[in-house]
C-alpha positions in Angstrom: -46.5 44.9 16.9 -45.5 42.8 20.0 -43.2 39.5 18.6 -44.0 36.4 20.8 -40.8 36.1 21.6 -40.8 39.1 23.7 -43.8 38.2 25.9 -43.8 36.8 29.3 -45.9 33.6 29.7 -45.3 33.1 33.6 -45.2 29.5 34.6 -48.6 27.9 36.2 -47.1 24.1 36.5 -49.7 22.9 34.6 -47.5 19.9 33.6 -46.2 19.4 37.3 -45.7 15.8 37.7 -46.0 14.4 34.2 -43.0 12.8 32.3 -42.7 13.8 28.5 -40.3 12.7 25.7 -39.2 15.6 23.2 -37.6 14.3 20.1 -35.2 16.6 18.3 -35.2 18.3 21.6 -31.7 19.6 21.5 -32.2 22.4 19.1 -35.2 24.8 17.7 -38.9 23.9 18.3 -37.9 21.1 20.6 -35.4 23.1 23.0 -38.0 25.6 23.3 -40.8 23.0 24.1 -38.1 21.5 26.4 -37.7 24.5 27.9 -41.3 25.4 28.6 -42.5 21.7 29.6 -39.8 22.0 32.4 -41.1 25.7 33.2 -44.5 24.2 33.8 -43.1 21.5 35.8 -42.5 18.4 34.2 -39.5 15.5 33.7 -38.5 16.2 30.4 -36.1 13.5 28.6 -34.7 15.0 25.4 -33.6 12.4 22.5 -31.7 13.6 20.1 -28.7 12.8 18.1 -26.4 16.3 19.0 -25.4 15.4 22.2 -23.2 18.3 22.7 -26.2 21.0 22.5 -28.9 17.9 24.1 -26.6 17.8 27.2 -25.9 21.7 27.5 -29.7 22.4 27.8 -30.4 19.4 30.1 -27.5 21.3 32.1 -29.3 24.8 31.7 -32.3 23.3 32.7 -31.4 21.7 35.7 -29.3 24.6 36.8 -32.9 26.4 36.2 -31.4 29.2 34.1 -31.5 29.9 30.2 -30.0 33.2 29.6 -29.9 34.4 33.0 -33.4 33.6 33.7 -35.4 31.7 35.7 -36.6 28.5 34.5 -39.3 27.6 36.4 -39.9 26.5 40.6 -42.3 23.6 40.1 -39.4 21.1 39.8 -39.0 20.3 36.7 -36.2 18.8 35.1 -34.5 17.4 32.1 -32.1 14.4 31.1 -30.4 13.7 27.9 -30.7 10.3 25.8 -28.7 10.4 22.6 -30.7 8.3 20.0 -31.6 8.0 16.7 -35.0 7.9 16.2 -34.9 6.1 12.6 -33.8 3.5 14.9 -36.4 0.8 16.4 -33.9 0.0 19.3 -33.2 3.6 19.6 -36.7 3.9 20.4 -36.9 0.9 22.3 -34.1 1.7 24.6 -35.5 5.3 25.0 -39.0 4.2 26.4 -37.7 1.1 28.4 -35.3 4.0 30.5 -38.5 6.3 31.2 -40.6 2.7 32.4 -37.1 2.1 34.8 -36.6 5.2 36.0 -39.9 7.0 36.3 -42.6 4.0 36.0 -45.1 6.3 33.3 -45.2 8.4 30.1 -47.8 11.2 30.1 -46.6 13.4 27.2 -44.6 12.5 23.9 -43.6 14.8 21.4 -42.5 13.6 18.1 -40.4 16.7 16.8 -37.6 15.2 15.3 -37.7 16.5 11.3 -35.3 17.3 8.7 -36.0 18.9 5.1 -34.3 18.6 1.5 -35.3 21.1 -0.7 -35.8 20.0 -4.5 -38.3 18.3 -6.7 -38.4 15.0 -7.3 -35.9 15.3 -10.6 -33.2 16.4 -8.2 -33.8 14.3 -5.2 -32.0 11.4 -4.4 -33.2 7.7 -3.7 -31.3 8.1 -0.1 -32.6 11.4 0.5 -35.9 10.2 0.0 -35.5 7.8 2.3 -33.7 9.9 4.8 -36.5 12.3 5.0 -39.5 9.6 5.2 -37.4 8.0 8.2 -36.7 11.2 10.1 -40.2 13.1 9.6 -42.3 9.6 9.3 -41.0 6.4 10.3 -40.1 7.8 13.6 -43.6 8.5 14.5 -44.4 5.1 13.8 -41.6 3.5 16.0 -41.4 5.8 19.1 -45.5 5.7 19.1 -45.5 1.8 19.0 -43.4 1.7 21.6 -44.5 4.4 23.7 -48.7 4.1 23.6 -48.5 0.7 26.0 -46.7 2.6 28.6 -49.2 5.6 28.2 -51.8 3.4 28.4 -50.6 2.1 31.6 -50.3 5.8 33.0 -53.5 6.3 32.4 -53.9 7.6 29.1 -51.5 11.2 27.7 -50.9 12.9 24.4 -48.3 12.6 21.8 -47.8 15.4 19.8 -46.3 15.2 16.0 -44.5 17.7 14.1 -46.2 18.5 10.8 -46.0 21.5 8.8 -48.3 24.5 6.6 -46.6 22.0 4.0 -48.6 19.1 5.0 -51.7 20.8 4.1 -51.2 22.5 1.2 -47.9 21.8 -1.1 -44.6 24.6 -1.6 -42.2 24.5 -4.5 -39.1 22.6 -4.7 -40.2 20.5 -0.9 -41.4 17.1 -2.8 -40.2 14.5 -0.5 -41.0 17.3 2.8 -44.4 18.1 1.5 -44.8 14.2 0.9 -43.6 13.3 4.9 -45.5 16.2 6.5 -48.7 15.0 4.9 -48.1 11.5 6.0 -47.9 12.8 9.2 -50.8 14.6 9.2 -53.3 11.4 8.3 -50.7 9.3 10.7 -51.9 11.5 13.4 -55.6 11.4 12.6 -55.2 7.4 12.3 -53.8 7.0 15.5 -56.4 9.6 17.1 -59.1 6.9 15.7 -56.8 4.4 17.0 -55.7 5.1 20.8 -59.0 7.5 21.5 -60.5 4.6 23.9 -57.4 4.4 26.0 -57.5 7.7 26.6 -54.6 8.6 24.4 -55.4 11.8 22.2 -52.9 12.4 19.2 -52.8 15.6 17.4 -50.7 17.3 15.1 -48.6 20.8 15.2 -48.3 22.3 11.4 -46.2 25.4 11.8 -45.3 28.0 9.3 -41.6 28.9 8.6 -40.0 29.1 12.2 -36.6 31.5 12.9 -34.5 27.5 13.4 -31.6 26.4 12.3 -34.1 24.1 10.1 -35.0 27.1 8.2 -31.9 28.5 7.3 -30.5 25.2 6.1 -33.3 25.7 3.3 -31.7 29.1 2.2 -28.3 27.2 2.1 -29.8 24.3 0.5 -31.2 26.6 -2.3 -28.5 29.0 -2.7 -30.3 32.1 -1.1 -28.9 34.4 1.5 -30.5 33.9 4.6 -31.2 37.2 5.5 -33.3 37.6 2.3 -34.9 34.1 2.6 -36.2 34.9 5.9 -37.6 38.3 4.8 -39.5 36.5 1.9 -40.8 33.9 4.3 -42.1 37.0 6.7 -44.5 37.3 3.4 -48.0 36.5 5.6 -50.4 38.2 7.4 -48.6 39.0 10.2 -45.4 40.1 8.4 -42.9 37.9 10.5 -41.8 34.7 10.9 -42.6 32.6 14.1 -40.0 31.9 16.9 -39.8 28.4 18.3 -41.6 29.6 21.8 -44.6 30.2 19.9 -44.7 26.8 18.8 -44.0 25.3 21.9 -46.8 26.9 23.7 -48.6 25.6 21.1 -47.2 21.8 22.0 -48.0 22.8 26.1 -51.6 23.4 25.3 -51.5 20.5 23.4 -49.6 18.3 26.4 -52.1 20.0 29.1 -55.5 19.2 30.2 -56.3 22.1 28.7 -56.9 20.4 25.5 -58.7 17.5 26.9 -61.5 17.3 24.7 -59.1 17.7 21.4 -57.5 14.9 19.3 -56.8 14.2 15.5 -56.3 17.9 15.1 -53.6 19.5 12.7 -53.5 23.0 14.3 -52.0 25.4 12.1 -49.6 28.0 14.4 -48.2 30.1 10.9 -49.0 33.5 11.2 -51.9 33.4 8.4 -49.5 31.7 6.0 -52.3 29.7 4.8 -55.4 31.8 5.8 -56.1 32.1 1.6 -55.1 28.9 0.4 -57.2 26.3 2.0 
């Protein structure tokens, strides 16, 4: 069995000459998207609130090298903008740079996430909060501010994180389950919403991912890591996913290869939930 991780996607530039936004860029799902969207040729702008690891892959990037390797010789390239994205003049500032400097917005990915495990007997009143504003409210604000400028590029795709847990509920996830299913209808809504100015809007729902995400939830419940990821490798194709996966995922979703798809959840979890809905 061949891990994705391991397989060679060459670069075709099929994003050569778009500009796209990647929130929560600086780490997991959204540095590999970063990294691919930049492969395939376009500006990437990555908001995040770790400015240390946003502004080492912006460097890594723009060197063209991660790991030693080639990044890509379409031109693309990347720039940091530390944000928070629960922030409306966070969001504000973000999109009003990309209008300045580079006039439109084809792609935006809203990746940003975070995840408390615990029912809702354990859960705090500000974690609930925390987690609607990070995997929820975000959407909402960078999307407000971002479909005019799409719609004055022409039209584009945003791209929201979701999850397996927006579509079918896990244990001890209340207020996760709870944000990743609002995202889910968000994304069909604004599908409904944007489709006549040529915006599509779909969803990613991915199954546990090897991030730093993921083994915060074995922390967060007590469990060695090494074991919680072995438990979560518990689906059809006995592993875990790797954040490239996902992110070519989010490029067919950014590309004109997925024209004719919007208000989709794709689910990108290795058979995780091939029996339960």
């Amino acid at each position: 069995m061949t891990s994705g991780a391991n397989r060679d996607v060459s670069a075709r530039g099929v994003l050569r000459g778009k500009m796209a936004l990647i929130t929560g860029g600086a780490s997991g799902i959204g540095r590999a998207t970063a990294i691919l969207f930049a492969r395939e040729g376009a500006t990437v702008g990555i908001l995040d609130v770790d400015e240390s690891g946003g502004l080492e892959l912006v460097q890594s990037i723009n060197s063209q090298s991660i790991n030693s390797q080639a990044i890509n010789s379409d031109g693309g390239k990347a720039y940091f903008e530390r944000g928070d994205v629960t922030r409306a003049a966070d969001c504000e500032r973000a999109i009003a740079r990309i209008q300045k400097e580079f006039g439109a917005l084809h792609v935006l990915f809203n990746n940003a996430g975070i995840i408390r495990r615990s029912s809702i007997l354990d859960l705090s009143e500000a974690d609930w909060d925390r987690v609607m504003a990070v995997n929820v409210k975000s959407i909402f604000l960078l999307s407000k501010c971002a479909v005019p400028l799409m719609e004055k590029s022409g039209g584009g795709s945003i791209i929201n994180t979701a999850s397996g847990w927006g579509l079918a509920a896990g244990p001890k996830a209340a207020v996760y389950c709870a944000s990743k299913g609002a995202v889910v209808l968000l994304t069909k809504a604004m599908a409904i919403d944007h489709g006549a100015q040529n915006i599509r809007v779909n969803c990613i729902c991915p199954g546990d991912t090897n991030t730093p995400m993921l083994r915060d939830e074995a922390q967060q419940l007590g469990e060695p890591a090494d074991q919680f990821l072995k438990d979560a490798a518990q689906r059809p194709l006995r592993r875990v996913g790797t954040p490239e996966e996902i992110a070519q995922a989010a490029l067919y979703l950014a590309s004109d290869a997925s024209s004719f798809v919007t208000g989709t959840a794709m689910v990108v979890d290795g058979g995780g939930l091939a029996g339960s809905i």
